[in-house]
DSSP file (Angstrom, degrees, kcal/mol; ACC not computed):
  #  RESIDUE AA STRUCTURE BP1 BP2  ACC     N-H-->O    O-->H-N    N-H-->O    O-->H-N    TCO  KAPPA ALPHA  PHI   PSI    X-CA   Y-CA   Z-CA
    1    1 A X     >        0   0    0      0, 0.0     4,-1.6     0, 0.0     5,-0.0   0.000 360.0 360.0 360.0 115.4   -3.2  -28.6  -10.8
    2    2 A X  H  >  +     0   0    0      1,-0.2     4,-1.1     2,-0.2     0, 0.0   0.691 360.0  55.6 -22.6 -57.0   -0.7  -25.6  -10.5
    3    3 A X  H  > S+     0   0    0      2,-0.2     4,-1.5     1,-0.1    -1,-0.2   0.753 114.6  45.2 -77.2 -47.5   -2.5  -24.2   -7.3
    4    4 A X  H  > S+     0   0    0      2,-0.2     4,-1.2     1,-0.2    -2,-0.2   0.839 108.2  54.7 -43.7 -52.1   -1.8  -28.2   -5.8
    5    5 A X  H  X S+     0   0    0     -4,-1.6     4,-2.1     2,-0.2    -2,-0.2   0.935 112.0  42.0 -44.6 -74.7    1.5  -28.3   -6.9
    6    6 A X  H  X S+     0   0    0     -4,-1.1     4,-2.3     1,-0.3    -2,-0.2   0.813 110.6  55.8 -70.2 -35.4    2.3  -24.8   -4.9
    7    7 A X  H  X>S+     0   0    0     -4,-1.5     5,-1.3     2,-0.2     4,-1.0   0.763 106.5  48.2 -26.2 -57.4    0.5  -25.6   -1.9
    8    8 A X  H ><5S+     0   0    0     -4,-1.2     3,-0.6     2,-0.2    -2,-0.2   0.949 112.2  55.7 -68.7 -32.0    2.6  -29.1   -1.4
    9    9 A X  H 3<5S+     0   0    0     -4,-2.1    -2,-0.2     1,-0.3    -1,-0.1   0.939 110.8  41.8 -35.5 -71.9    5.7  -26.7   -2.0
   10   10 A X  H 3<5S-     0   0    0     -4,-2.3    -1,-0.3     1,-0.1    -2,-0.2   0.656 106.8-125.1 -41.3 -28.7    4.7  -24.6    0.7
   11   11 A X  T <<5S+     0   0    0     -4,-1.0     2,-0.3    -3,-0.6    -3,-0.1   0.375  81.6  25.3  93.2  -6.2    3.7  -27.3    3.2
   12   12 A X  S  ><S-     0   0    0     -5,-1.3     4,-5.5     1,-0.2     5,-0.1  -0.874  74.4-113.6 166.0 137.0    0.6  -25.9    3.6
   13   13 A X  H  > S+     0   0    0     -2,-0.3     4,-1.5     1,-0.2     5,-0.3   0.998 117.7  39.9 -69.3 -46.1   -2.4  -23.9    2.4
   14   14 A X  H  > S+     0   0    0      1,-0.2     4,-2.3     2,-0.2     3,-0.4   0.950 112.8  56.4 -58.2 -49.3   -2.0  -21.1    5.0
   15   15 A X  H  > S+     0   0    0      1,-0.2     4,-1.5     2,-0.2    -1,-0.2   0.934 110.5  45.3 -32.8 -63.5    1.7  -21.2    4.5
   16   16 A X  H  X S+     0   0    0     -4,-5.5     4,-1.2     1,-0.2    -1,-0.2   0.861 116.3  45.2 -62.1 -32.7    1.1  -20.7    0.7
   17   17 A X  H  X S+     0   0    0     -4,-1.5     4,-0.7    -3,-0.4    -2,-0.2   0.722 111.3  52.1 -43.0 -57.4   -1.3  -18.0    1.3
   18   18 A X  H >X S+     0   0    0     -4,-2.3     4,-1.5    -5,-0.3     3,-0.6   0.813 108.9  49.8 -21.9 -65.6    0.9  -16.5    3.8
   19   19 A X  H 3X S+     0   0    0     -4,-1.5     4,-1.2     2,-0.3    -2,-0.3   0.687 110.4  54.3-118.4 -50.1    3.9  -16.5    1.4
   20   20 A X  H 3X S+     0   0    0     -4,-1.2     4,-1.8     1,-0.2    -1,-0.2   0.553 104.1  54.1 -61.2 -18.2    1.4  -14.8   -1.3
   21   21 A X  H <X S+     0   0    0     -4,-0.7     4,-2.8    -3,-0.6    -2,-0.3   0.872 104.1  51.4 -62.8 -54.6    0.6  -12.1    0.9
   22   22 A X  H  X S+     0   0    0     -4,-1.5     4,-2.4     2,-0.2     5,-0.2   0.877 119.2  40.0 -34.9 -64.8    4.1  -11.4    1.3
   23   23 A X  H  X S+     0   0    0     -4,-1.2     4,-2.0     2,-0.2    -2,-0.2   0.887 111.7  50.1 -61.7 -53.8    4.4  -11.3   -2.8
   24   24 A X  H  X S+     0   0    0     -4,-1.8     4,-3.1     2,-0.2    -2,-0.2   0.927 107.9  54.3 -69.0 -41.5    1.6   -9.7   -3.6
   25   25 A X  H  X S+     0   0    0     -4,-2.8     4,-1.4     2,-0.2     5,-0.3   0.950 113.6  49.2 -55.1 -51.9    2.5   -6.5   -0.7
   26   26 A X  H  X S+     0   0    0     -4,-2.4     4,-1.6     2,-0.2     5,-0.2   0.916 113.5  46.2 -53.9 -50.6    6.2   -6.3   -2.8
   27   27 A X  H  X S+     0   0    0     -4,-2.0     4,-1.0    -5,-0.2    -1,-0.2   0.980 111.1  47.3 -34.2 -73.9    4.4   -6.1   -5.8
   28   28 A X  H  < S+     0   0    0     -4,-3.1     6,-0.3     2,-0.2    -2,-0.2   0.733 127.5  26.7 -30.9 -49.9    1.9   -3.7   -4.8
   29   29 A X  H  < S+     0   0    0     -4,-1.4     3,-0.2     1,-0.2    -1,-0.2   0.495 104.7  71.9-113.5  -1.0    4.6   -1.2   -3.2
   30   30 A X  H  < S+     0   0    0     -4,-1.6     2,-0.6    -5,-0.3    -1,-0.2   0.971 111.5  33.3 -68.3 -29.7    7.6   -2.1   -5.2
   31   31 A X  S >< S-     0   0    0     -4,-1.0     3,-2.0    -5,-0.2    -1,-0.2  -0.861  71.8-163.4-136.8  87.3    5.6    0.0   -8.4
   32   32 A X  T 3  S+     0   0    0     -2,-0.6    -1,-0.1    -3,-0.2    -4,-0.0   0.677  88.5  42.8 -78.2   9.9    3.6    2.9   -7.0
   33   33 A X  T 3  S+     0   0    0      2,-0.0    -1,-0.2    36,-0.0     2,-0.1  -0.166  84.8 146.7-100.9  31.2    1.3    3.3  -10.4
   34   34 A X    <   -     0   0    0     -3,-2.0     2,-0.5    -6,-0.3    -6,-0.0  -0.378  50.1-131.2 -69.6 142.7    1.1   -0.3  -10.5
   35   35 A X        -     0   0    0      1,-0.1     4,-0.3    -2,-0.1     3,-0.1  -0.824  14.2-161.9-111.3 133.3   -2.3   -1.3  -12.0
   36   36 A X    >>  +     0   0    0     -2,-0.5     4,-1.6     1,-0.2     3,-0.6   0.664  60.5 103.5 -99.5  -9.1   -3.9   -4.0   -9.8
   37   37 A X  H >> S+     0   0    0      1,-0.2     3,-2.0     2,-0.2     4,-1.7   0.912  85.4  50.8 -35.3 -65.5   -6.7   -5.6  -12.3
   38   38 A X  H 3> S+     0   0    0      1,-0.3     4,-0.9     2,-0.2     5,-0.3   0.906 109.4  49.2 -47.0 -51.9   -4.4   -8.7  -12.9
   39   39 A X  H <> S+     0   0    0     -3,-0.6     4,-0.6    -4,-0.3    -1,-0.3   0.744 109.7  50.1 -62.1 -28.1   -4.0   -9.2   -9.3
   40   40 A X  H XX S+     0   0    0     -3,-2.0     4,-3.2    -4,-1.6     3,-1.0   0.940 115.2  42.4 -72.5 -48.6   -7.8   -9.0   -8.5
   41   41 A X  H 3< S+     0   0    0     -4,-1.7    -2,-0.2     1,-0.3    -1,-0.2   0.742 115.0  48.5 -71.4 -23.2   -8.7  -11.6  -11.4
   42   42 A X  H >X S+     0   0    0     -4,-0.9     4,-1.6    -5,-0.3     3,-0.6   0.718 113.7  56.5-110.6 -13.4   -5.5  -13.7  -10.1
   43   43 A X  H <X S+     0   0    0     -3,-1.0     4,-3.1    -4,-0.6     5,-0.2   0.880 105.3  48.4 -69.5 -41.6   -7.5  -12.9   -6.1
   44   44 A X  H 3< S+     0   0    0     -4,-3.2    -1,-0.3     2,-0.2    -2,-0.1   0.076 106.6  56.0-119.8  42.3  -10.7  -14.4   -7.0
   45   45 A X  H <> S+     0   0    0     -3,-0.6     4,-1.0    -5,-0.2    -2,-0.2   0.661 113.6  38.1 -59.5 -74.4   -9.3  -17.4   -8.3
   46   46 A X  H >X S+     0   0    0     -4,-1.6     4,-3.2     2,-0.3     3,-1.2   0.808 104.6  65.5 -47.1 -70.7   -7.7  -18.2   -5.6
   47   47 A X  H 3X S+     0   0    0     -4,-3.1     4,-2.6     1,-0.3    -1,-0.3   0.914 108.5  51.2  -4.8 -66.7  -10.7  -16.9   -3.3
   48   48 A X  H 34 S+     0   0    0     -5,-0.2    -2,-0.3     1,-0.2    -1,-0.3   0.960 111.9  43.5 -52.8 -29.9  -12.6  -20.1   -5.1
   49   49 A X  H << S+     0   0    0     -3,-1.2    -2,-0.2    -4,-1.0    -1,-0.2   0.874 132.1  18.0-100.5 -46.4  -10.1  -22.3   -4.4
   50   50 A X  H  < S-     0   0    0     -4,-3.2    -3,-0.2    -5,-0.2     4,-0.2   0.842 105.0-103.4 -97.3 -14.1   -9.5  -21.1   -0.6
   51   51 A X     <  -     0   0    0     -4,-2.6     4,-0.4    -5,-0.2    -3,-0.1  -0.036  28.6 -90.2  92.8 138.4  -12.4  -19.4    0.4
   52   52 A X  S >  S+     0   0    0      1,-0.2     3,-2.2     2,-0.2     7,-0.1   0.973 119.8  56.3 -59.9 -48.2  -13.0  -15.4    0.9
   53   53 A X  G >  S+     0   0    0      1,-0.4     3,-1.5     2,-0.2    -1,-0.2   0.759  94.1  59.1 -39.0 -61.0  -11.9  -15.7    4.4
   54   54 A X  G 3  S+     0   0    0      1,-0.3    -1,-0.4    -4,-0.2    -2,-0.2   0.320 119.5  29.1 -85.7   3.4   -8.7  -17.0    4.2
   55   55 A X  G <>  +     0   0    0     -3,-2.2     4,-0.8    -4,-0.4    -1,-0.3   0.056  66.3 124.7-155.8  69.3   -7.6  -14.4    2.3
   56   56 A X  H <> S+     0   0    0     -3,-1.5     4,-1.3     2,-0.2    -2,-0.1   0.876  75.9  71.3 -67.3 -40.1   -9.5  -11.1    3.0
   57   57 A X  H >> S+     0   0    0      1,-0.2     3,-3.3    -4,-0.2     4,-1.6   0.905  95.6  46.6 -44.7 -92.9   -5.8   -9.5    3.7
   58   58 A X  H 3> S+     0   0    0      2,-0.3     4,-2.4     1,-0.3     5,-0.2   0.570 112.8  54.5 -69.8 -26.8   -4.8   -9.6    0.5
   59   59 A X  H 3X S+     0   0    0     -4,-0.8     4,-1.9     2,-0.2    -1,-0.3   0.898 109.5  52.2 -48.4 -55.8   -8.5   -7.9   -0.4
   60   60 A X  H <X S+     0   0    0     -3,-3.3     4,-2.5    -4,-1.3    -2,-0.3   0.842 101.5  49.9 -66.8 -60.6   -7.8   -5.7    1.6
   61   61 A X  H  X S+     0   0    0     -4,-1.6     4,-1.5     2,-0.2    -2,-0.2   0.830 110.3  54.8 -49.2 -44.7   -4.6   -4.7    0.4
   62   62 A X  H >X S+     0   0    0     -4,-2.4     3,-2.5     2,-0.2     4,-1.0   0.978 110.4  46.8 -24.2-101.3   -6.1   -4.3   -3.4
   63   63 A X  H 3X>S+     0   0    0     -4,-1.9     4,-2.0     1,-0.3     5,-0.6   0.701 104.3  62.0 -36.3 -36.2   -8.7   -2.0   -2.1
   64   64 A X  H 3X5S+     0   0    0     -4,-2.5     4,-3.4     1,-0.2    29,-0.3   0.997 110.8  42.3 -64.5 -39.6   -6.1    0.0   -0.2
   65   65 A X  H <X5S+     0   0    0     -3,-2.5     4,-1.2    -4,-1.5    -2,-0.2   0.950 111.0  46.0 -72.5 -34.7   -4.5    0.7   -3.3
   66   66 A X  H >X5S+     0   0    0     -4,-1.0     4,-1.6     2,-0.2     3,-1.5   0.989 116.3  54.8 -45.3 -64.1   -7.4    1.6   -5.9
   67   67 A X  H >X>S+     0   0    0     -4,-2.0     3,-2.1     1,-0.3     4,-1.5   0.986 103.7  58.7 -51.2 -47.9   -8.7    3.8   -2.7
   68   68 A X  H 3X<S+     0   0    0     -4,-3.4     4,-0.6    -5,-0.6    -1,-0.3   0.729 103.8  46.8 -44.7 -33.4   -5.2    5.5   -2.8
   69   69 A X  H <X5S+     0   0    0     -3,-1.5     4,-0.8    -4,-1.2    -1,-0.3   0.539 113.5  47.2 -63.8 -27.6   -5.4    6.7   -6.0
   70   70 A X  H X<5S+     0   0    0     -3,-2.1     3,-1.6    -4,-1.6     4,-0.4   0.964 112.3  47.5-100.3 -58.9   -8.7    8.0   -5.6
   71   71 A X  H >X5S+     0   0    0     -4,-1.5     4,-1.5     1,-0.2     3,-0.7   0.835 113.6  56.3 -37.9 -32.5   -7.9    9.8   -2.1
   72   72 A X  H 3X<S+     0   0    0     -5,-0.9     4,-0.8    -4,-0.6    -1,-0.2   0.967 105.5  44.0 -59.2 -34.5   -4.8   11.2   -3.8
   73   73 A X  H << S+     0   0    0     -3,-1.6    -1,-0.2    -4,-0.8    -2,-0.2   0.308 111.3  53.0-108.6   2.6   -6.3   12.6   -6.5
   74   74 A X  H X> S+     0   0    0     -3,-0.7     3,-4.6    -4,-0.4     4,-1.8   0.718 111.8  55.5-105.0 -66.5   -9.2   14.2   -3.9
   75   75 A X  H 3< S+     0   0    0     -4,-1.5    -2,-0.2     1,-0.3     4,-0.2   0.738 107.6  47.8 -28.3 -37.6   -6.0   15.7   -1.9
   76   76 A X  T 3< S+     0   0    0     -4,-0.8    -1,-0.3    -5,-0.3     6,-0.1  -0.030 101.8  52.9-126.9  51.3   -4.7   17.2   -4.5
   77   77 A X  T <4 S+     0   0    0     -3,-4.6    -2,-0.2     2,-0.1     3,-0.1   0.470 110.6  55.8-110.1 -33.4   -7.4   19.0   -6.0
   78   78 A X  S  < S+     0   0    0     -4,-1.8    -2,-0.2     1,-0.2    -3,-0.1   0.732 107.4  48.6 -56.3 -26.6   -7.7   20.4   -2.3
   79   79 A X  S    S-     0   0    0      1,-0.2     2,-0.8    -4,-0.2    -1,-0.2   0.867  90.0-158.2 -80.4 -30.2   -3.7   21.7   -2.3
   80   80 A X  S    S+     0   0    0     -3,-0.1     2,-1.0    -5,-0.1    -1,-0.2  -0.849  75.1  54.8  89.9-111.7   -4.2   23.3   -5.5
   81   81 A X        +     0   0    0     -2,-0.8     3,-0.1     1,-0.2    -4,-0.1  -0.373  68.0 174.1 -16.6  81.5   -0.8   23.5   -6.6
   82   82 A X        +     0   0    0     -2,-1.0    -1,-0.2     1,-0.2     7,-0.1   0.551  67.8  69.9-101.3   2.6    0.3   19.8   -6.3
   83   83 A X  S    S+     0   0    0      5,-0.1     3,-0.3     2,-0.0     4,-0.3   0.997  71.0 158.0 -81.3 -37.9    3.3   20.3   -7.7
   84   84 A X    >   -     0   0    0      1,-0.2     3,-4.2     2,-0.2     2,-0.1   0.563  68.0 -47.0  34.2 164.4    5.3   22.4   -4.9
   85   85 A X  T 3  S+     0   0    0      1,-0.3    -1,-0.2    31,-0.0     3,-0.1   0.392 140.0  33.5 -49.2  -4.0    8.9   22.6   -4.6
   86   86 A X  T 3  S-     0   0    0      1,-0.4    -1,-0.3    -3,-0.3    -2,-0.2   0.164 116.5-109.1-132.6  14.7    9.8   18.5   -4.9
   87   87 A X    <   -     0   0    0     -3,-4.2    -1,-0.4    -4,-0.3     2,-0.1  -0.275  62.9 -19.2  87.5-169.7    7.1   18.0   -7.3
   88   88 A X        -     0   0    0     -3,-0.1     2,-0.4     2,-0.0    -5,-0.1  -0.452  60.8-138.7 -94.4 164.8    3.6   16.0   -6.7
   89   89 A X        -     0   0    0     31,-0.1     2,-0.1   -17,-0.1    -2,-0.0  -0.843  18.6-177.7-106.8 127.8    3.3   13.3   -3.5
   90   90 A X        +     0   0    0     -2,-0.4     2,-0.1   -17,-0.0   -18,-0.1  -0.844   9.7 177.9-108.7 102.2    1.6   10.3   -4.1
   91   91 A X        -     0   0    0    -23,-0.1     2,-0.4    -2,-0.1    53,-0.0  -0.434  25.9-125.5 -82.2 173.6    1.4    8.0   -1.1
   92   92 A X        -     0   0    0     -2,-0.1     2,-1.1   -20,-0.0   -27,-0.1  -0.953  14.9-156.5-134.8 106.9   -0.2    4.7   -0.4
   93   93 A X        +     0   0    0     -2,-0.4   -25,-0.2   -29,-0.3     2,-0.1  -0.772  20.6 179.8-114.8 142.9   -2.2    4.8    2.1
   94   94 A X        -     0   0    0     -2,-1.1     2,-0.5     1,-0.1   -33,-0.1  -0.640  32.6-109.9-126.4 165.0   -2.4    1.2    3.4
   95   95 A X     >  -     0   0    0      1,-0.2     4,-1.2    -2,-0.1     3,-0.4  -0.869  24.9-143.0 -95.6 142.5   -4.4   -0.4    6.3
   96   96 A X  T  4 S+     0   0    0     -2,-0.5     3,-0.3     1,-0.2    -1,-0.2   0.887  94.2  52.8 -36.7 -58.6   -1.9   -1.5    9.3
   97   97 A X  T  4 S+     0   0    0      1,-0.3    -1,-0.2    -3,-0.1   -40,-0.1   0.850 109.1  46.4 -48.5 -56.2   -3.7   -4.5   10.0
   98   98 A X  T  4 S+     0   0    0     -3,-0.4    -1,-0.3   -41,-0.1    -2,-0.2   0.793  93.1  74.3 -71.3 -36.1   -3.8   -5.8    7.0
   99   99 A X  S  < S-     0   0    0     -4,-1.2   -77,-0.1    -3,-0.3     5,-0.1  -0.126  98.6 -69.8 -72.5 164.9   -0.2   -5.6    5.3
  100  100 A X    >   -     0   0    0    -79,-0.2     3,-2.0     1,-0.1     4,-0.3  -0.328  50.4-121.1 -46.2 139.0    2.9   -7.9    6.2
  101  101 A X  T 3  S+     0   0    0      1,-0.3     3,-0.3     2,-0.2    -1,-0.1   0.437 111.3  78.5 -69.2  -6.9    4.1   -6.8    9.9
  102  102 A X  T >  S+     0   0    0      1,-0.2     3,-0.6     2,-0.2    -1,-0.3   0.614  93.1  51.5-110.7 -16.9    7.4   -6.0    8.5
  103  103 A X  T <  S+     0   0    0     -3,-2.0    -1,-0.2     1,-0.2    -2,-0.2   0.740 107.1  61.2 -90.1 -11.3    5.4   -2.4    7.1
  104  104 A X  T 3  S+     0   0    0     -4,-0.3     2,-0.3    -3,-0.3    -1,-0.2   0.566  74.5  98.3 -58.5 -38.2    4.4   -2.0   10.5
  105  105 A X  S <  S-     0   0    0     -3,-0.6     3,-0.1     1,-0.1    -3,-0.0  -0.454  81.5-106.7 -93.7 167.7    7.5   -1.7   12.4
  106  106 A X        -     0   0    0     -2,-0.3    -1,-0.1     1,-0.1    -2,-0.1  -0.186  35.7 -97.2 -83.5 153.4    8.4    2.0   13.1
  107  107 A X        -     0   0    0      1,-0.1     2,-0.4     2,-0.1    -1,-0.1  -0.341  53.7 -91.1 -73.7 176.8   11.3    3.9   11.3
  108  108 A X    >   -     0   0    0      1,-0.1     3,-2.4    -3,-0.1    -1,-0.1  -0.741  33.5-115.6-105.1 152.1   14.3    4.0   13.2
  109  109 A X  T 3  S+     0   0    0     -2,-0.4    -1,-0.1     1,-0.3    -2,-0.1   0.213 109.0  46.2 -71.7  12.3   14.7    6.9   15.4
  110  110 A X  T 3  S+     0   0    0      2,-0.0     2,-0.8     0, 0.0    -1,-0.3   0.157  88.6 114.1-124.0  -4.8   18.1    8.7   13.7
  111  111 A X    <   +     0   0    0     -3,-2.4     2,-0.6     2,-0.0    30,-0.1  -0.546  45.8 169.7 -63.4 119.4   16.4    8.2   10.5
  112  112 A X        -     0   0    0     -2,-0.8     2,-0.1    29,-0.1     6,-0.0  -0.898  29.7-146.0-138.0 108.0   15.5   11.5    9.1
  113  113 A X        -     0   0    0     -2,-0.6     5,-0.2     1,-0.1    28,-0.0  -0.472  43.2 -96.0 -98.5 151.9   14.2   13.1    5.7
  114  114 A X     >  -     0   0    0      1,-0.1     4,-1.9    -2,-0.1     5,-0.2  -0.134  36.8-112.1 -67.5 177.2   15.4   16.5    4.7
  115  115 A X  H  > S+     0   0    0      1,-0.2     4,-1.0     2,-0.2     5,-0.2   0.881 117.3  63.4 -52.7 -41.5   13.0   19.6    5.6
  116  116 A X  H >> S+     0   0    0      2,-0.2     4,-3.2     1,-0.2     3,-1.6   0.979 113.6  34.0 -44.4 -74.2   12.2   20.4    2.4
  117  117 A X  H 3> S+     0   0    0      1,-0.3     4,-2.4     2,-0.2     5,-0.3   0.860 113.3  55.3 -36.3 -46.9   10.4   16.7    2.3
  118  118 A X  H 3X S+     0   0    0     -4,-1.9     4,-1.7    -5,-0.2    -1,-0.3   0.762 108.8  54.2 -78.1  -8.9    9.2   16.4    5.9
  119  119 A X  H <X S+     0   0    0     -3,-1.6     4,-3.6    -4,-1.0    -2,-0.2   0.833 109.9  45.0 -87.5 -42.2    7.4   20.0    4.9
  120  120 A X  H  X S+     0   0    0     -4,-3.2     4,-1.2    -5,-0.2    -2,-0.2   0.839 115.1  48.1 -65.2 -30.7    5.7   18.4    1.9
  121  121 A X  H >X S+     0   0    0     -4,-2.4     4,-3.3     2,-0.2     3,-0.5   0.955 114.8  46.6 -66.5 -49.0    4.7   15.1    4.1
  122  122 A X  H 3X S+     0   0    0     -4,-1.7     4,-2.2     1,-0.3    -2,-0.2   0.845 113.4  48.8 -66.2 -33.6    3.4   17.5    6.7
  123  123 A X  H 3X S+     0   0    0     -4,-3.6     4,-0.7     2,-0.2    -1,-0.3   0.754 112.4  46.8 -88.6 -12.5    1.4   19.7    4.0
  124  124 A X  H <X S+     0   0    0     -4,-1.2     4,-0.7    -3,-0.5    -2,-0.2   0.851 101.8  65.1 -96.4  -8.0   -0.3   16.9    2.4
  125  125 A X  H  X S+     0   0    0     -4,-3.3     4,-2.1     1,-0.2    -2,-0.2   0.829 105.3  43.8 -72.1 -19.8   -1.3   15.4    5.6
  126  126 A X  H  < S+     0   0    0     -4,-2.2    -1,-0.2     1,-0.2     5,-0.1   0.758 111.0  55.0 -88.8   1.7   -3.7   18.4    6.5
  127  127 A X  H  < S+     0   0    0     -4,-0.7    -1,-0.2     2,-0.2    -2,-0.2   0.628 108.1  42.5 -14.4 -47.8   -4.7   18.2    3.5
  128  128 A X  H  X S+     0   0    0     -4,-0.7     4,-3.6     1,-0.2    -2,-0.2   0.772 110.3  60.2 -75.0 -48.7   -5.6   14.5    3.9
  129  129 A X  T  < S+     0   0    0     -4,-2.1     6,-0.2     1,-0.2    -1,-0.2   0.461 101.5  59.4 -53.3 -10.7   -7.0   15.5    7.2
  130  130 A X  T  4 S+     0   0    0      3,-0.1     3,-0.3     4,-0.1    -1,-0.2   0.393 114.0  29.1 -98.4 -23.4   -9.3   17.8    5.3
  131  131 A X  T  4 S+     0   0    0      1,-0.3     2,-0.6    -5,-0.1    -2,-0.2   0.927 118.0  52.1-117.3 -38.4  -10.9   15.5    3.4
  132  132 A X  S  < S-     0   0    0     -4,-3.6    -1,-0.3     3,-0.2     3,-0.3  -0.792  88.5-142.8 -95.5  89.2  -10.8   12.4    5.4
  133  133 A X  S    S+     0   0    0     -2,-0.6    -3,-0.1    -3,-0.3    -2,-0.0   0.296  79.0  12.1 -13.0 144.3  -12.4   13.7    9.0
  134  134 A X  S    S+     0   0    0     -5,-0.1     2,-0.3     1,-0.1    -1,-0.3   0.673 111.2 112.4  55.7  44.4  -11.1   12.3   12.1
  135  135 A X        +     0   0    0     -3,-0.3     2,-0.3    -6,-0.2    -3,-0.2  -0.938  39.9 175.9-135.3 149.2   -8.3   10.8   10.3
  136  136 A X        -     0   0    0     -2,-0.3     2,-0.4    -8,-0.0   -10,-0.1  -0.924  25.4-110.5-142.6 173.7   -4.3   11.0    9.8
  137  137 A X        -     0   0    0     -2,-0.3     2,-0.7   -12,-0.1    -8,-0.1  -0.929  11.6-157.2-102.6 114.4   -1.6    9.9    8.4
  138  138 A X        -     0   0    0     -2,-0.4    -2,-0.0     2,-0.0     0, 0.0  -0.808  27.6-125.8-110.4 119.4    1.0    8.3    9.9
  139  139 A X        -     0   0    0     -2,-0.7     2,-0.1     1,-0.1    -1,-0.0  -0.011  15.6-166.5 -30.0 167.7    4.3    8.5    7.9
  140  140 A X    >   +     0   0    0      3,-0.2     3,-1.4   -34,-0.1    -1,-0.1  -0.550  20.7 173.1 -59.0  78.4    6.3    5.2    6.9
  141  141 A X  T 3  S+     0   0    0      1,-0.4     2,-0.1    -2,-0.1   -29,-0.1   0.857  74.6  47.2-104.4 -41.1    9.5    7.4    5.9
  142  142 A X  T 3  S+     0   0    0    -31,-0.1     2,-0.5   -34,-0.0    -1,-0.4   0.328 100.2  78.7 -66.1  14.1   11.8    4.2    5.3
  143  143 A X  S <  S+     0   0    0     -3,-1.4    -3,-0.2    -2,-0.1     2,-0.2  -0.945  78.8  73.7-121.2 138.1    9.0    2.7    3.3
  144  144 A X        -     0   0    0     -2,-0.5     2,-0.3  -115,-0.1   -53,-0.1  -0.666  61.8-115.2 145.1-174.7    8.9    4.4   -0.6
  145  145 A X        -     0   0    0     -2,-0.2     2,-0.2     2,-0.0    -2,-0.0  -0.926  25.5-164.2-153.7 133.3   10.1    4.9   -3.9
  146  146 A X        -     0   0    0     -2,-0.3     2,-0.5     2,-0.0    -2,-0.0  -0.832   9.0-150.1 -98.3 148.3   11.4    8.5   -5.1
  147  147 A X        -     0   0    0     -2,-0.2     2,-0.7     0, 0.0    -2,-0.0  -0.965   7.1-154.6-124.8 136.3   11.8    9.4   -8.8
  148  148 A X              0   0    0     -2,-0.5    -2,-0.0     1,-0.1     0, 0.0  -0.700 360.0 360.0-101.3  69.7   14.2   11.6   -9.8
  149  149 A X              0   0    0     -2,-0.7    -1,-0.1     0, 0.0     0, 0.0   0.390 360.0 360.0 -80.7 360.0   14.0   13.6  -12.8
């Protein structure tokens, strides 16, 4: 058994689990139009094997992205334009709790995007605020992938 096999590797089923969380969150953010079907089907395997509990994070993390795509695409029917002067924003918008702590820790304070950029964050978060009530967005500006055409 494969899943036996990686487990003794690890030392330990939370350890391996741990250590898939890790992998599956790089996955997830390395490829922002990454399509997550494979990873659900590879989730509730794994989910038999371990239980839902023990890995609800990783559930969680799925679902933040599917919902991201779907909040994006409600955001920017609300801007109109979506292209604006650096082209369209898609963000991820992930729950804290759930991802690796490492997405967690705060940018560092001389870190700085140019205006142009911080103007585009700033107009699709009321935007975001428009459509999800009582909610905002809190930047990760070291966290992301630009493409540059």
């Amino acid at each position: 058994d494969v899943v036996s096999l990686l487990v003794g590797i690890y030392g330990s089923k939370e350890m391996f689990i741990k250590e898939y969380k890790e992998m599956l969150a790089d996955r997830l953010l390395a490829n922002p139009t990454y399509h997550a079907e494979r990873e659900m089907q590879n989730l509730e395997l794994l989910k038999t094997r371990f239980g839902d509990a023990a890995l609800v994070h990783c559930e969680v993390m799925l679902q933040d992205i599917k919902d991201s795509k779907r909040v994006n695409s409600n955001v920017q029917q609300l801007k109109g334009d979506s292209r604006g002067p650096l082209g369209p924003i898609h963000p991820l918008v992930l729950s804290q709790h759930y991802w690796p702590p490492a997405l967690s820790k705060a940018d560092h304070p001389r870190f700085r995007l140019p205006a142009q950029l911080e103007d585009a964050l700033a107009e699709y978060g009321n935007a975001y605020t428009k459509t999800k009530a009582k909610r905002s967005l809190q930047w990760q500006r070291a966290h992301g992938v630009v493409e540059i055409t």
